[in-house]
N, C-alpha and C positions, 0 to 999 in steps of 0.2 A: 836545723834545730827549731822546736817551738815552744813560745812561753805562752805560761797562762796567765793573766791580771788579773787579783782578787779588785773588781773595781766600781766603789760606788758614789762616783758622780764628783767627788769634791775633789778641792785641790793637790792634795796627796795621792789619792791615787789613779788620777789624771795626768800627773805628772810622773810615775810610771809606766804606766800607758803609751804614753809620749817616748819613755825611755827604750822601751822594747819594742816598738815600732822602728825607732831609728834604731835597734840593734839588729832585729830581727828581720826586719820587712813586714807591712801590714796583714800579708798572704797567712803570715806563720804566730799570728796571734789572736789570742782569743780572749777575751773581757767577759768573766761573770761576774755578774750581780747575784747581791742575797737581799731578798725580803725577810724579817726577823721580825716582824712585828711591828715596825715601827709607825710612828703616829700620822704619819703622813708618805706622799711617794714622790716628794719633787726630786730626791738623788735620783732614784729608778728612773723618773723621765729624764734627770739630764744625763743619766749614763746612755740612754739608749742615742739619744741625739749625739753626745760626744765621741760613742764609739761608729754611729753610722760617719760621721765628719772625720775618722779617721780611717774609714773601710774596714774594719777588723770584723773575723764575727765575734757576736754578740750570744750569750744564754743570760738568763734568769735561772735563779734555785730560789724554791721557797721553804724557809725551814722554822716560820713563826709559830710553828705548835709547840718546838723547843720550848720555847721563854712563855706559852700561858701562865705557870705559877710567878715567871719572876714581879719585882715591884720596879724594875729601873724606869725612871720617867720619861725615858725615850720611847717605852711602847706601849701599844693602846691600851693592854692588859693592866695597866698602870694608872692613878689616877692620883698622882705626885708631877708636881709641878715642874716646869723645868727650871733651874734655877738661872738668874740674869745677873751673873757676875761671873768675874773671872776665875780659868783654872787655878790660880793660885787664892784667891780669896775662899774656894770650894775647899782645895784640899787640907788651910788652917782647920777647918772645921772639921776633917775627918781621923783626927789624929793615925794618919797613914795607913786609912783604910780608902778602897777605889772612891773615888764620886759616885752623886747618884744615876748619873749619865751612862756609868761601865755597864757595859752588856754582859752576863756572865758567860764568861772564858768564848766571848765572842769571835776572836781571832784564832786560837785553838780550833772552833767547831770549823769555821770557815775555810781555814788552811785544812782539816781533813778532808773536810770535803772537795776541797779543790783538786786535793792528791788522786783521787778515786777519778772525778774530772777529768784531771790533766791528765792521768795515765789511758784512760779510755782515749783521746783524743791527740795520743802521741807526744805528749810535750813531755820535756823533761825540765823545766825551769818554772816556779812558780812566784810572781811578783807580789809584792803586797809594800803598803805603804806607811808601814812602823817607822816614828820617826821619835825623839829624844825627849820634845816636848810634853809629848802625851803619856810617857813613859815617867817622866819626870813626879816624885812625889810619891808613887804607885799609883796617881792617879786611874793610870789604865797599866795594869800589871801585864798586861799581853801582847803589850807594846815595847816591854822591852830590851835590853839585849840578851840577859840571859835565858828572856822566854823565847828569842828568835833564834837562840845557838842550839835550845833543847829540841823545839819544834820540828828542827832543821836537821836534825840527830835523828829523831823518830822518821819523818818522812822518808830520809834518806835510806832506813834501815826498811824501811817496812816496803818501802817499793823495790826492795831488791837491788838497790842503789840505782835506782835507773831516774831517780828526783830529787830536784836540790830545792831549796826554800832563798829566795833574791829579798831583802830589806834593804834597798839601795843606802834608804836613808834614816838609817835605825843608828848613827852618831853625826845627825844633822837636824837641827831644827828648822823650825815652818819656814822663815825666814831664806834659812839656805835653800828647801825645796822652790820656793817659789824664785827664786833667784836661777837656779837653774833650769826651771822648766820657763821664766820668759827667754833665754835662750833659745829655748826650744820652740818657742814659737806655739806654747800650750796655748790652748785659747778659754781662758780664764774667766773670761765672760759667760761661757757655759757652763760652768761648773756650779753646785749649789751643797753648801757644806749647813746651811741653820739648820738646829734643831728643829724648827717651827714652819709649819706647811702654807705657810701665809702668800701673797703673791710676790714679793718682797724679804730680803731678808731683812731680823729679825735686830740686827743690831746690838742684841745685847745678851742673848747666851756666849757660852765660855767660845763656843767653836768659833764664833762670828767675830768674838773680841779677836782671838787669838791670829783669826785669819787676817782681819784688819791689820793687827799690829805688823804681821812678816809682810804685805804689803807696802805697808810705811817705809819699813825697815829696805826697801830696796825701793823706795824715792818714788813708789806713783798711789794713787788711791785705789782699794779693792774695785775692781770694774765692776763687780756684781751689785753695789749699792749704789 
């Protein structure tokens, strides 16, 4: 059996990666990355360093002509700032509409595209790293369970059941992912989740709080700062 890892570079889905590796064998796994436009490429270099350090192969898809019209401050198309406070302080202000950060229907497009991927390439199991947090609020509507039970519905149907849709950790927060991938012995120091393409992370967008905080929360400091 071979899985695909929707994976780009941070600790979520790094620590998938990690998971189907030790399910799978490195042989039988594959890690794409998606370029989307975004403002900078430190994910895309650490995904490539973190999947050659696991032996898996490795593709690139580039699908940032999608998002020219959008205004999300994550891509260059965009010329809104990224906001430096936390997921919860963002979503008070959206009266339960996504942040400005949500890529639209980013994990939709991506999980299609993986199907069409995965099935060219044999796999029948597609990883992705939806977890409760990001879900939480609507901040990211595509994160959450019942966008992972519909997705999972379509994939399944449309490839002839020959493909499932894997959200290890879509009733687990950051906290708990990073808990289970030092287990695993994820090497977290290569991972890079900021918004901001600085040399250094950024410290103070929502991703970087958020990743801090699950850090904490299992007793060592984020190694990436």
């Amino acid at each position: 059996m071979k899985a695909l890892v929707l994976f780009s570079g941070g600790t979520d889905s790094t620590t998938c990666l990690a998971l189907a590796v030790n399910k799978y064998g490195a042989e039988n796994v594959l890690a794409l990355s998606v370029r989307y436009g975004q403002k900078h490429i430190k994910e895309i270099e650490a995904a490539r360093t973190i999947a050659a350090r696991y032996g898996v192969k490795y593709r690139e898809l580039d699908l940032s002509v999608i998002f020219e019209g959008s205004d999300c401050s994550l891509l260059q198309c965009s010329d809104k700032e990224i906001p430096e406070e936390s997921y919860a302080e963002q979503i008070a202000k959206t009266n339960g509409s996504p942040v400005s950060t949500y890529v639209p229907f980013r994990n939709g497009l991506f999980l299609s595209s993986a199907a069409s991927i995965a099935l060219s390439n044999g796999c029948s199991v597609i990883y992705y790293g939806a977890h409760m947090d990001d879900a939480a609020g609507n901040a990211y509507p595509d994160c959450s369970m019942e966008f992972n039970e519909a997705i999972n519905s379509a994939i399944h149907l449309g490839s002839g059941k020959q493909l499932s849709v894997e959200a290890p950790f879509i009733g687990k927060n950051k906290a708990d992912i990073i808990g289970i991938g030092l287990k695993l012995g994820v090497p977290y120091e290569l991972t890079w989740s900021c918004y901001e393409g600085n040399d250094r992370p950024c410290g103070k967008c929502g991703t970087c709080r958020d990743r801090a905080a699950a850090f904490l929360a299992n007793g060592i400091k984020d190694p990436a700062l």
